[in-house]
VMD Tcl script that draws the C-alpha trace (Angstrom):
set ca {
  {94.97 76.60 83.74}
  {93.61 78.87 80.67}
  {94.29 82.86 81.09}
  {93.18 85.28 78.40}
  {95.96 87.42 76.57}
  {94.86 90.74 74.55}
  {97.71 92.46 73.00}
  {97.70 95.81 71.93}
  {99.66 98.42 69.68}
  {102.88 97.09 68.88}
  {102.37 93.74 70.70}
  {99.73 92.76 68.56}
  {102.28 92.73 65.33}
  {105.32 91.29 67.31}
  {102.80 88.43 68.67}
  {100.68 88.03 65.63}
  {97.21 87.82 67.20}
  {95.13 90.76 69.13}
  {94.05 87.75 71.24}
  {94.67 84.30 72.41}
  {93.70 81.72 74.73}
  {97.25 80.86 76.53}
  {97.39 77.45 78.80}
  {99.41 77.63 81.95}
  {100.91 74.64 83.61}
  {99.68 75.69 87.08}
  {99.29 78.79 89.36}
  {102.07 81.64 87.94}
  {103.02 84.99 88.74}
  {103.03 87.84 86.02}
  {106.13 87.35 86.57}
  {106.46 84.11 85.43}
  {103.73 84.61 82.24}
  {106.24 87.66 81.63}
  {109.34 85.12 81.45}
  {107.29 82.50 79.79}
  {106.00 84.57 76.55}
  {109.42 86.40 76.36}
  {110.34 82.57 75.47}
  {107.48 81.64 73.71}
  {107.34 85.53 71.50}
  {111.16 85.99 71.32}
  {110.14 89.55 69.72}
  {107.82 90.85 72.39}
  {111.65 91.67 73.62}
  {111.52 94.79 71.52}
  {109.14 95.93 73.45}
  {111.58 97.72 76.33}
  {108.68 98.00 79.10}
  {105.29 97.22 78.82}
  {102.08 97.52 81.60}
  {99.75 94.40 82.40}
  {96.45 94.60 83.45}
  {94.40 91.52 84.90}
  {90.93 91.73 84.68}
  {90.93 95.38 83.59}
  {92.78 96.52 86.55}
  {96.90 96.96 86.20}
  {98.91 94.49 88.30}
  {102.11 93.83 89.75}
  {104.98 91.02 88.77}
  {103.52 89.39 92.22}
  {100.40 88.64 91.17}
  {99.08 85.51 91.12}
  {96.99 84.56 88.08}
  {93.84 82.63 88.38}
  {92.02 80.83 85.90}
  {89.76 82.27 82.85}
  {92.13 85.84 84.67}
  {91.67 88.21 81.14}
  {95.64 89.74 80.84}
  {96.36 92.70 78.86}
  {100.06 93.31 77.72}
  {100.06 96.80 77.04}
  {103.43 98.75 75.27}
  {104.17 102.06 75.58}
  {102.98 104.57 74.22}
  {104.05 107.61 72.47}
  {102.30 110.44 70.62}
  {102.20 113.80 69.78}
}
mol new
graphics top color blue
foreach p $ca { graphics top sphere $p radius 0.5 }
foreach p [lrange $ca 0 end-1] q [lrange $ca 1 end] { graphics top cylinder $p $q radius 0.2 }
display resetview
């Protein structure tokens, strides 16, 4: 099953890419994508807490992703 990632801010330099096409083994939870990248980009660890939206709308760890599903990690953010 093929998802979507976009990274932004600081995820996009600990990952590398603004955007790639990620293959999943079969139906997963955020959850699970969460776990799997943590594995896959050991240095998206940095990154303390971040949101995820599917499909331009945030989303819970329970979610279940679907296929061509467009996933957005997005870090915090700070300003001033």
């Amino acid at each position: 099953m093929k998802i979507k990632l976009l990274f932004f801010g600081i995820a996009t330099d600990l990952v590398g890419e603004n955007s790639i096409f990620y293959e999943l083994k079969s139906a997963a939870s955020l959850l699970n994508l969460k776990k799997e990248l943590m594995l896959n980009y050991p240095k998206l660890k940095n990154i303390k807490d971040f949101a995820i939206a599917v499909n331009e709308e945030y989303a819970e760890d329970d979610l279940v992703l679907k296929e061509n599903d467009v996933v957005a990690i997005i870090p915090p953010v700070s300003g001033g």
